[in-house]
C-alpha positions in Angstrom: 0.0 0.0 0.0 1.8 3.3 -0.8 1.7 6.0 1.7 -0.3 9.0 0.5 0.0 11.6 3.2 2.8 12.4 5.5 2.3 15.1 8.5 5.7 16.1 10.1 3.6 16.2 13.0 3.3 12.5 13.0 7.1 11.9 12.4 9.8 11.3 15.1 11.0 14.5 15.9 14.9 14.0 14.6 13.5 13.1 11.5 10.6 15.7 10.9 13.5 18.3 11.5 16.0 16.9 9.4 13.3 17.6 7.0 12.4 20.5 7.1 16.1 21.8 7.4 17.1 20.3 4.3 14.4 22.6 2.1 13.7 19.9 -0.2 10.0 18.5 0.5 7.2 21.6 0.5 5.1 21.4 3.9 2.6 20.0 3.5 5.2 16.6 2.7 3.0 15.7 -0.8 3.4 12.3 -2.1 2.1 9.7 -5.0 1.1 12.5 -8.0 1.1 15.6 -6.2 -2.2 14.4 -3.6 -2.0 17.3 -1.2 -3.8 17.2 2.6 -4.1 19.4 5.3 -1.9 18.6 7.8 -4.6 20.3 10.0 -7.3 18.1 9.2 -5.1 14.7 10.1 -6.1 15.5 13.7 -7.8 12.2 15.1 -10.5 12.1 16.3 -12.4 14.8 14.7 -13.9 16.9 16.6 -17.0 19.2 15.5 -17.3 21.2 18.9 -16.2 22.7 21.6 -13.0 24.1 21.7 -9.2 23.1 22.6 -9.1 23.1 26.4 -6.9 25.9 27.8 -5.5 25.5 31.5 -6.9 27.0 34.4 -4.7 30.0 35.2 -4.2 31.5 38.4 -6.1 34.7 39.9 -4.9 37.4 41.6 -5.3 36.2 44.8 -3.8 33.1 44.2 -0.9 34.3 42.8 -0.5 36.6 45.7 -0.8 33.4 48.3 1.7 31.4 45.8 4.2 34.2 46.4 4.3 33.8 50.1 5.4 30.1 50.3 9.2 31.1 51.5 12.0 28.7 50.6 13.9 30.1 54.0 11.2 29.0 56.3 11.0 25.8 54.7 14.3 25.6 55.5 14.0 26.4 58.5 11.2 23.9 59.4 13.7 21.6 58.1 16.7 22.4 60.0 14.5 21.8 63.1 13.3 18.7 62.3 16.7 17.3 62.0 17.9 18.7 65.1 15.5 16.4 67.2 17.8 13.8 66.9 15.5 11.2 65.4 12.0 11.2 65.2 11.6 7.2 65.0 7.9 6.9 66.0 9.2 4.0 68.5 11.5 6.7 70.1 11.2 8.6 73.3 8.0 10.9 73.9 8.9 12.2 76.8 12.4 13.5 75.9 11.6 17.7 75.3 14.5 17.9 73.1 14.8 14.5 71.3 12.6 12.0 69.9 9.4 11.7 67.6 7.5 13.5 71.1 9.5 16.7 71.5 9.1 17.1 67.2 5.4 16.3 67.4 5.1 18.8 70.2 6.7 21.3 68.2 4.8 20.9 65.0 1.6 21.4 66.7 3.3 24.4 69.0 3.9 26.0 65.5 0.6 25.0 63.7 -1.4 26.7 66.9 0.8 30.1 66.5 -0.7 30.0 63.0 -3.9 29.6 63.4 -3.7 32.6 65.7 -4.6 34.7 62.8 -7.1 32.8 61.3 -10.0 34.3 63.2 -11.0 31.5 65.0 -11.5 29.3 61.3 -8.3 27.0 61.9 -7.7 24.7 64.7 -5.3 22.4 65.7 -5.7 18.9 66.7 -3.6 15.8 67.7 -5.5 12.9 67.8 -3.9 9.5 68.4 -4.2 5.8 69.6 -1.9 3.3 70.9 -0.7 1.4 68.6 -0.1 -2.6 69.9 2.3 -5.2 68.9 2.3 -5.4 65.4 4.3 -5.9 62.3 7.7 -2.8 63.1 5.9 -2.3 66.1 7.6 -4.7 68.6 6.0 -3.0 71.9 3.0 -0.6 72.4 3.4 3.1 71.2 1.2 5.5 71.0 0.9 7.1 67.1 -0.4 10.7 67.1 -0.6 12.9 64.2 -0.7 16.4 64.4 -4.0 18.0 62.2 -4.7 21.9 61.2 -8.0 22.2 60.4 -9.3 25.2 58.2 -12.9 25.2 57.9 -15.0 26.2 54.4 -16.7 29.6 54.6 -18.9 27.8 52.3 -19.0 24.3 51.3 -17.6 22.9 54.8 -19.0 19.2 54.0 -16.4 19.6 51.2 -12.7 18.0 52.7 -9.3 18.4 51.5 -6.2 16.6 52.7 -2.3 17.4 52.9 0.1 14.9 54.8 3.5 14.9 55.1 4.7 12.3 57.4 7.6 13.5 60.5 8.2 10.0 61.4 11.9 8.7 60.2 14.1 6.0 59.9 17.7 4.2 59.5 18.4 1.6 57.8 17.0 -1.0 60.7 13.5 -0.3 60.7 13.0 -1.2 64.2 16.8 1.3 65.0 14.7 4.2 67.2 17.8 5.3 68.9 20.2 6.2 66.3 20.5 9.6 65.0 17.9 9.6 61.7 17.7 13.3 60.3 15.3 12.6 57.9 15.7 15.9 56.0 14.0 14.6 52.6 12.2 12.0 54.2 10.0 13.0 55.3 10.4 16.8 56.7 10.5 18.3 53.0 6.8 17.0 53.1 6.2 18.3 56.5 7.6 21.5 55.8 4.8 22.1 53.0 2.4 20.8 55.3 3.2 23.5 57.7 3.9 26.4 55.7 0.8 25.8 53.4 -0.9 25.7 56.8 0.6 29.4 57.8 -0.3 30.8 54.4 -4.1 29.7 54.1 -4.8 30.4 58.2 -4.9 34.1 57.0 -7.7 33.1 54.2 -11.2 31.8 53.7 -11.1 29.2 51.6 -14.5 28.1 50.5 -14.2 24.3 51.8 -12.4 22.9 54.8 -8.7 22.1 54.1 -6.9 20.1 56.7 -3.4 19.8 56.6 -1.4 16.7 58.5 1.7 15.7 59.8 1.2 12.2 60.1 3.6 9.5 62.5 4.1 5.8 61.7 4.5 6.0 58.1 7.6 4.2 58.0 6.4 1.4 59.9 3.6 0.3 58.2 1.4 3.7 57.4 -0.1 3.4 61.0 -0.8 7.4 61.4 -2.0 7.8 57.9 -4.4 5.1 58.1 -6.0 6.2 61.4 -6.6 9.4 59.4 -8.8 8.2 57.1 -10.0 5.4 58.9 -11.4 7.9 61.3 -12.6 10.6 58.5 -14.7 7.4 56.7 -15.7 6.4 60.1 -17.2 9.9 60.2 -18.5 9.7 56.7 -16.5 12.7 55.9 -16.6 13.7 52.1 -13.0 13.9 51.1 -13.0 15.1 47.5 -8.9 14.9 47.5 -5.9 14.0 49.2 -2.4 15.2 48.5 0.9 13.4 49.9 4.6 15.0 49.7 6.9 12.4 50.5 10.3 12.6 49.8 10.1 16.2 47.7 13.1 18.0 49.1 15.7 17.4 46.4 15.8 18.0 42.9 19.3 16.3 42.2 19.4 12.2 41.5 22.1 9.4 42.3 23.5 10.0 39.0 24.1 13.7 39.3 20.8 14.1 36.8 19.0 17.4 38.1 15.4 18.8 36.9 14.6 21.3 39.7 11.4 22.5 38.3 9.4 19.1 38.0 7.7 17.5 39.9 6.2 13.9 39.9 2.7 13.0 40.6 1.9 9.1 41.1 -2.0 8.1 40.4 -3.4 4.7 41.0 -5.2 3.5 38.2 -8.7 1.2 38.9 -9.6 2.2 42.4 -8.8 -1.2 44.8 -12.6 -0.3 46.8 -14.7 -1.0 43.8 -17.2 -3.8 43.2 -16.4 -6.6 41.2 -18.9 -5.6 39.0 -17.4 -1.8 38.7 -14.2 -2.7 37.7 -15.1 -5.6 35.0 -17.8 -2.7 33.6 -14.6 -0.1 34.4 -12.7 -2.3 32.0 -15.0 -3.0 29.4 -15.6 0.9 28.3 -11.8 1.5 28.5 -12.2 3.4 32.1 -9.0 2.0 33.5 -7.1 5.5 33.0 -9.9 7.7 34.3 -9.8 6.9 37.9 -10.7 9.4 40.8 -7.2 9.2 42.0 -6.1 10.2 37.8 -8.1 12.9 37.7 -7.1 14.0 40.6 -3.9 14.0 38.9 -5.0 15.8 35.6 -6.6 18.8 37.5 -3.4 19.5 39.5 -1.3 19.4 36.5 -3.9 21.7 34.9 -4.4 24.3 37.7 -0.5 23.8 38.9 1.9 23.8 36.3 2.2 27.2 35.4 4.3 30.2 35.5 3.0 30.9 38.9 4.5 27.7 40.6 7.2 27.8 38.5 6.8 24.0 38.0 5.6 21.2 35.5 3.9 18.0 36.7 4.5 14.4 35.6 1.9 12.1 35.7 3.2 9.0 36.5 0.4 6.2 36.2 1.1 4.1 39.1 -0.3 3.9 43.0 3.6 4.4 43.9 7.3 3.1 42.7 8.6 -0.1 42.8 9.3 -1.8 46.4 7.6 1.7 48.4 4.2 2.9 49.6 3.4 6.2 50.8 0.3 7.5 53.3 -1.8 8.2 50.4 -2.7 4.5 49.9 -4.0 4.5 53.0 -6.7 7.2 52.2 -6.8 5.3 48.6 -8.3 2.4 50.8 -10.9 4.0 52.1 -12.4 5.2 49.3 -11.0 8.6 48.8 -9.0 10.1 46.0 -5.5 10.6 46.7 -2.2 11.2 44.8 1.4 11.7 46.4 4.0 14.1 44.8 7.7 12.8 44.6 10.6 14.4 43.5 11.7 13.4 40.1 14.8 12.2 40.8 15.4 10.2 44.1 19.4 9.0 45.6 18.6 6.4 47.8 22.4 6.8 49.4 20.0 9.7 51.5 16.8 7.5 51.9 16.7 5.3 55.2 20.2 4.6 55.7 22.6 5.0 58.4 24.9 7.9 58.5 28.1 7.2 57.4 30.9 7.1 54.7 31.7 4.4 52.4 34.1 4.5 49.6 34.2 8.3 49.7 30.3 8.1 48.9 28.3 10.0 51.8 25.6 8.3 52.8 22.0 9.6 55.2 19.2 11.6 54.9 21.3 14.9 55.6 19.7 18.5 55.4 22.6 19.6 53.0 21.2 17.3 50.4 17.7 19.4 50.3 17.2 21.9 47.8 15.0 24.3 49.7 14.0 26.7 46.4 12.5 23.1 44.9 10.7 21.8 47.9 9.5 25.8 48.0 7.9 25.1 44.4 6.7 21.8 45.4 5.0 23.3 48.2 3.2 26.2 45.5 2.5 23.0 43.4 0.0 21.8 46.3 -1.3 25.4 47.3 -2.3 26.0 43.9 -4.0 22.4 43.7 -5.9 22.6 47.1 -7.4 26.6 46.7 -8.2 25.6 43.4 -10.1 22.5 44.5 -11.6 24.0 47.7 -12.5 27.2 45.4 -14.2 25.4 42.8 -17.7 23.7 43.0 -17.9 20.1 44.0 -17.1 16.5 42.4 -20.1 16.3 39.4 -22.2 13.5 40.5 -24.0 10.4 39.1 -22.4 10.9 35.7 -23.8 8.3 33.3 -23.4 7.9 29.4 -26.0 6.5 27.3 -24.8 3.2 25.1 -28.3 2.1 24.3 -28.2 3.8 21.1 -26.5 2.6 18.0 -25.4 5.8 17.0 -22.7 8.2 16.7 -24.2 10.9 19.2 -22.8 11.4 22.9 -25.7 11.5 25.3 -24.7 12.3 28.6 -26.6 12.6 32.5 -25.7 14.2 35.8 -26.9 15.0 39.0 -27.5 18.9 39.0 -25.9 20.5 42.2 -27.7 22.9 44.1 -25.0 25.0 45.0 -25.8 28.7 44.6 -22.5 29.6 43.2 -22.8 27.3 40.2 -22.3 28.5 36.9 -22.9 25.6 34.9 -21.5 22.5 33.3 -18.3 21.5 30.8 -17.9 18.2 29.2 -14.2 17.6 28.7 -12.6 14.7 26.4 -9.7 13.7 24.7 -8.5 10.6 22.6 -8.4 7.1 24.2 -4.7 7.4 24.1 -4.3 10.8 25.5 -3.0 11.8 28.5 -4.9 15.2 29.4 -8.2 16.5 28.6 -7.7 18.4 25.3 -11.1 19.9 24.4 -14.3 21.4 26.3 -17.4 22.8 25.5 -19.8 24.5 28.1 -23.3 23.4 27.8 -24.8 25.7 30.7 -26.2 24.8 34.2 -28.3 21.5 32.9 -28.3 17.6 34.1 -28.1 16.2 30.2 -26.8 17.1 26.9 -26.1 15.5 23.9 -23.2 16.0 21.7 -22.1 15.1 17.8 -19.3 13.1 18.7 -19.0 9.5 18.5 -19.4 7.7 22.3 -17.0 5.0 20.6 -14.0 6.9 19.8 -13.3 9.5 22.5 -13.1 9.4 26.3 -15.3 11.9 28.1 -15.6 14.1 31.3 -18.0 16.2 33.0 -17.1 19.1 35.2 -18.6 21.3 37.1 -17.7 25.2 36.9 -18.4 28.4 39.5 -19.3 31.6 39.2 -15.7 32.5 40.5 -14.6 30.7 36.9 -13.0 27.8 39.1 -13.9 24.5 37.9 -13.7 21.0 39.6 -11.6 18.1 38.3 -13.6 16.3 35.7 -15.8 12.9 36.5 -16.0 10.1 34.3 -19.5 8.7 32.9 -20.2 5.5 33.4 -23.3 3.4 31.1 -26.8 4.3 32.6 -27.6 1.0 33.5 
């Protein structure tokens, strides 16, 4: 079959330039007697409406709060952290100066001093339990996390979630009495936590935000899971989580540096849903459009700009290979949560003793923490949780009609009765794209129908305010 059409768009990109430098082909590429097409019109799959789907950029008042995330009292968050000795959740509690008790004492000590201008709208908790003998836990301790609470001026039944965990290690799990400094892992996390927790006490965000530094996660994700054990035990509506673990460097074990990205792992088919969700999941092609995933896309749409200074990879996994973070724990009871990573980890500075080997320094030191990155990190998760609490909730009881043998989209929702709706988008893309890449509005309704083909595109419905925030997209399911 000869080839009649050739888009340098659809080249590899050495090749498409090596074209076009060497002058010789016109653009369009025309081949087999002079057949001509629009490179333009290649685009697959059509699409008749809507428009290409631009990013939500920041407003003024997010920029402004974006601008006060300070790199120097991240660092200094950091720096006293580490000087607590170690902060082993099976160390001392008692000890004022050392131990996972004096650094839980302190984080809540600062998170109180915060909320001191927050008009009476944040408050700060430490709930715990003790924790008996279970797997790393060889003796009863008691696991407390420490919990800023910022309630909606709004929505309040909305929920947000930020953790970072201030529990550390060596390279024995069960070592609670050797120095453990923990600088990357996990008190770049924290850090965020806390500042992100001193920047929003002075706002009003329109749903509650609670921010976390969470204990135990080293040992088995103890703190994090009595989080949102007892959030689900209180039928809370989390609409998002957000973890930071391990987001304090921007430099790898190779040298490799890419200080402005950071990654963003998303569990694929959530791990709570029916047997008969997940086979119907896989049958539409639904196993990239999870909660957790669009979780993902709306914080790369809303956060990777030139406000945060960063970009976001999506990386379509619940974790990396041979690790787990506190997110899964909120992933297990139903909620949608991501966790943020730095793109390039050493694990010479990742639960290891300190010491020197073969001139190679090894330990989770603070002078291995680029504190302008995890600063950017940190905007990276502002930007994601204002725009989320700002927005209007999760669209619900989305549903697609497949009874038809057609080429129409006919889509249903639940119409919210929030006063400061504006209306409704549908979002899609192409089965094998990454990010949403068109939108239409189609006004503040419960069903629409659309000229595109149900078969060849995947779609999304979102739901958008009268403040022109917008909430990450849900994905329909057949009306059964």
């Amino acid at each position: 079959m000869l080839l009649r059409t050739l888009c340098l768009g659809q080249l590899p990109l050495a090749f498409a330039n090596e074209l076009l430098l060497s002058r010789e082909l016109p653009d369009p590429i025309a081949i087999n007697n002079g057949d001509y097409t629009d490179c333009a019109n290649a685009a697959w799959p059509p699409s008749e409406v809507g428009v290409e789907l631009v990013p939500q950029a920041p407003d003024d008042e997010l920029r402004a709060m974006v601008s006060e995330v300070d790199p120097k009292r991240i660092e200094a968050i950091i720096e006293k952290l580490v000087s607590f000795g170690t902060r082993h959740t099976l160390s001392t509690q008692t000890d004022p100066n050392r131990g996972i008790g004096a650094a839980r004492d302190w984080i809540a000590s600062e998170m109180r001093g915060y909320a001191n201008a927050s008009e009476g709208r944040m408050t700060v908790t430490v709930p715990g339990y003790i924790q008996g003998n279970a797997s790393r836990i060889p003796f009863p301790v008691k696991i407390s996390n420490v919990v800023a609470t910022i309630k909606g001026s709004v929505t309040p039944e909305k929920v947000y979630v930020i953790t970072g965990h201030y529990d550390n290690r060596v390279t024995d799990v069960l070592d609670y009495t050797s120095d453990a400094p923990g600088a990357n892992d996990d008190a770049s996390g924290t850090a965020i936590a806390m500042e992100l927790s001193r920047v929003l006490a002075k706002r009003k965000p329109r749903s509650t935000i609670m921010l976390g530094a969470v204990a135990g996660e080293e040992q088995n994700l103890y703190g994090s899971n009595f989080f949102a054990q007892t959030l689900k035990n209180a039928s809370v509506n989390v609409e998002g989580m957000l973890n930071n673990d391990i987001v304090g460097s921007s430099t790898g074990d190779r040298g490799q540096r890419d200080p402005y990205t950071i990654r963003a792992f998303a569990q694929g088919p959530p791990l709570t849903e029916s047997n008969v969700t997940a086979a119907r999941r896989l049958q539409i092609g639904g196993e990239n459009d999870s909660p957790a995933r669009e979780l993902a896309r709306f914080s790369a749409e809303v956060a990777a700009n030139d406000a945060t200074g960063m970009n976001i990879a999506i990386i379509y996994r619940l974790d990396r290979f041979l690790r787990g973070g506190d997110h899964s724990s909120f992933l297990q009871a139903g909620y949608p949560a991501i966790r943020f990573t730095e793109p390039n980890e050493n694990f010479n500075h990742q639960h290891q003793d300190i010491r020197v080997e073969n001139g190679t320094q090894y330990g989770d030191l603070i002078e291995f923490v680029d504190f302008d990155f995890t600063a950017r990190v940190g905007k990276v998760n502002l930007a994601t949780l204002w725009s989320l609490s700002e927005a209007p909730g999760l669209v619900r009881n989305v549903t697609i009609d497949t009874t038809a043998l057609d080429n129409n989209c006919r889509l249903s929702w639940a119409v919210s009765n929030d006063s400061d709706l504006e209306g409704y988008e549908v979002v899609w893309r192409s089965t094998t794209a990454s990010l949403w890449t068109y939108q239409v509005e189609v006004g503040k309704v419960g069903n629409v129908t659309l000229p595109l083909s149900k078969d060849n595109v995947i779609f999304g419905v979102r739901a958008v305010g009268k403040n022109g925030y917008k909430s990450p997209a849900t994905y329909p399911f057949p009306a059964v």
